[in-house]
ZAVO-128823 format. One line per 3 residues: number of its first residue (from 1); for each residue x, y, z of C-alpha. Coordinates in nm, 4 decimals, m for minus. Example, Ala and Ser with C-alpha at 12.3 -4.5 7.8 and 13.67 -1.06 7.14 Angstrom:
BEGIN
1	1.2300 m0.4500 0.7800 ~ 1.3670 m0.1060 0.7140 $
END
This chain:
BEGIN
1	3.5666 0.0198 m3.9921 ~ 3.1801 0.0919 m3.9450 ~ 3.0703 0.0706 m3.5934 $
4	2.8798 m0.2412 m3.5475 ~ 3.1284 m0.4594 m3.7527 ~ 3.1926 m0.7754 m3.6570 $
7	3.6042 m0.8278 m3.6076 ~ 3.8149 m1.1317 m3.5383 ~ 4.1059 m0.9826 m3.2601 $
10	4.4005 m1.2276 m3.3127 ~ 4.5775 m1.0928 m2.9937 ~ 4.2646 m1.1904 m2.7914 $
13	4.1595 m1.4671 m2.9994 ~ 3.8069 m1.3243 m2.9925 ~ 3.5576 m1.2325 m3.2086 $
16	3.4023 m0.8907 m3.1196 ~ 3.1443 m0.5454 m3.2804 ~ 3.3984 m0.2597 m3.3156 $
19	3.2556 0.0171 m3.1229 ~ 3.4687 0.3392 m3.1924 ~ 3.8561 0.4261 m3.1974 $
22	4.0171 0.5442 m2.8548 ~ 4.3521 0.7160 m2.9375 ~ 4.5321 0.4241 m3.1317 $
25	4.3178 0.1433 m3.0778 ~ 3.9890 0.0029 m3.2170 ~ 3.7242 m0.0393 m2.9451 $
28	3.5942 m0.4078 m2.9623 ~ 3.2773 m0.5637 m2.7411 ~ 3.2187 m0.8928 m2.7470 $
31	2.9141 m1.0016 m2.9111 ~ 2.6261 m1.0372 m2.7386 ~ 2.7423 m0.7776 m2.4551 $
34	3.0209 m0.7163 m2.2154 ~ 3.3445 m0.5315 m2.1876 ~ 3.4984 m0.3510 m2.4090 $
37	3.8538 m0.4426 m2.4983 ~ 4.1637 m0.2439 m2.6869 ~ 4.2788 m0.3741 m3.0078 $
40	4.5347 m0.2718 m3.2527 ~ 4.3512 m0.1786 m3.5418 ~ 4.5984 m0.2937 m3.8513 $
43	4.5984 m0.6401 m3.6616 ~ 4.1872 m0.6530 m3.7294 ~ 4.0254 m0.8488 m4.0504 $
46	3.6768 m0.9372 m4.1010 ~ 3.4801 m1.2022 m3.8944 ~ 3.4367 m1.5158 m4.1274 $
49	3.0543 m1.6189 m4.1768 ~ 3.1863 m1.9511 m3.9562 ~ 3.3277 m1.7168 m3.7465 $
52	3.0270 m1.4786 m3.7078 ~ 2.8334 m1.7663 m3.6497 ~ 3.0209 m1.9235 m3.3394 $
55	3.0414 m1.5836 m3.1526 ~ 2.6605 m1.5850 m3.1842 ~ 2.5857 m1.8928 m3.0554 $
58	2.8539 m1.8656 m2.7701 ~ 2.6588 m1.5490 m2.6912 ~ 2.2922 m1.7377 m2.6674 $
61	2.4644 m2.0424 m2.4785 ~ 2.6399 m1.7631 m2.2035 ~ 2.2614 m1.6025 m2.1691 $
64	2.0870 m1.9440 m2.1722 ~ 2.3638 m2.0551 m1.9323 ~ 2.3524 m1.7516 m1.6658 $
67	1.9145 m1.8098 m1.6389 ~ 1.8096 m1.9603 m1.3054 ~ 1.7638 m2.3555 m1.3393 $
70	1.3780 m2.3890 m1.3077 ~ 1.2239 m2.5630 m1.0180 ~ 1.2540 m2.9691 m1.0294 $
73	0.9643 m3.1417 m1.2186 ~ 0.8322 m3.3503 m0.9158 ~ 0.7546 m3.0043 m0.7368 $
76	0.6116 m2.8847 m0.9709 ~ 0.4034 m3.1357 m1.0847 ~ 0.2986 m3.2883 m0.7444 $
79	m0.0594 m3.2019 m0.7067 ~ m0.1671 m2.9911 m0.3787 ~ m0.2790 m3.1844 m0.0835 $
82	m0.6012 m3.0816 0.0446 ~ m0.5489 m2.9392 0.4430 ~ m0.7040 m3.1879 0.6757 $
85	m1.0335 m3.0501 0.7873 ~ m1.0726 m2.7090 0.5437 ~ m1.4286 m2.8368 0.3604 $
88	m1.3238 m2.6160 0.0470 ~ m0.9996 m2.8186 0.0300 ~ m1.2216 m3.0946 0.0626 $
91	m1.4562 m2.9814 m0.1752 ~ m1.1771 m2.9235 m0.4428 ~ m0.9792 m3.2288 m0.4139 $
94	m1.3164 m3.4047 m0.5271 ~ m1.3141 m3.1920 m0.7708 ~ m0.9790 m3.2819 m0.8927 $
97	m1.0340 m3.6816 m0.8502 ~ m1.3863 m3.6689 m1.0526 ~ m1.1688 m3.4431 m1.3452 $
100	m0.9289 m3.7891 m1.3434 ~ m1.2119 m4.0345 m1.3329 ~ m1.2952 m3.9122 m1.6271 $
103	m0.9326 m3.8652 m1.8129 ~ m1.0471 m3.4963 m1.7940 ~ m0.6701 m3.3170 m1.8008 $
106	m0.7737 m2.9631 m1.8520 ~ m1.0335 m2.9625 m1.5211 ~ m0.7986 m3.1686 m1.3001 $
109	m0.5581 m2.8925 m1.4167 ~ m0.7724 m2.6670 m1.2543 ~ m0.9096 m2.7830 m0.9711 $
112	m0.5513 m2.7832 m0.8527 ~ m0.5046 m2.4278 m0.9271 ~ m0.7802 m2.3249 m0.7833 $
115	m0.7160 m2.5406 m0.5128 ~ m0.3546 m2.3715 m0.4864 ~ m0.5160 m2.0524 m0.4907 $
118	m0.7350 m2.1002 m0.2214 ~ m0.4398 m2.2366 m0.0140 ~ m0.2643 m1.9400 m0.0510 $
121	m0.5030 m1.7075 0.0517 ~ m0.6897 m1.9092 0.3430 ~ m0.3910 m2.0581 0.4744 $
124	m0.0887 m1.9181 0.3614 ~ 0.0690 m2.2247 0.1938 $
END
């Protein structure tokens, strides 16, 4: 068995990349990453292609599956309210409305950065 070999375990009933021998027993890691498990190494056979297959996408889904959920659409696409009396709020928000007037996406897209940017640095929002 090379190292790197994909192995169905039918103790474990788990598909894993033989890593090395220990003593009597194959070294097995699931694919994708994890812990290493034992196996008895006349029990092993070749992963089928189906096999192969649904250990790698069980892998993606477990990675996909363990990323932080990103932030709700409504925050962030809620544009940034202008602070009541800051003229270069002001100044920006116009900015922003004009962009619309004209069904101008990309400068109403940023007029609110900048106008986010300016928030953050002049008053820490």
């Amino acid at each position: 068995m090379e190292p790197g070999t994909l192995l169905y375990d039918p103790a474990t009933d788990r598909i894993g990349e033989h890593q090395d021998r220990s003593g009597p027993y194959a070294m097995l890691r699931p694919v994708g990453g994890g812990r290493e498990w034992q196996a008895d190494p006349d029990a092993l056979r070749p992963a089928t292609d189906r096999e192969r297959l649904h250990a790698g996408v069980r892998a993606v889904n477990d990675r996909t599956a363990a990323l932080p959920s990103p932030p709700p659409l409504d925050a962030v696409g809620s544009p940034p309210r202008p602070v009541p009396g800051c003229p270069a709020c002001l100044q920006l928000a116009e900015r922003r409305e004009a962009a619309r007037a004209v069904f101008d996406r990309s400068a109403e897209t940023d007029a609110n950065v900048l106008l986010r940017q300016h928030q953050r640095q002049e008053h820490r929002a």
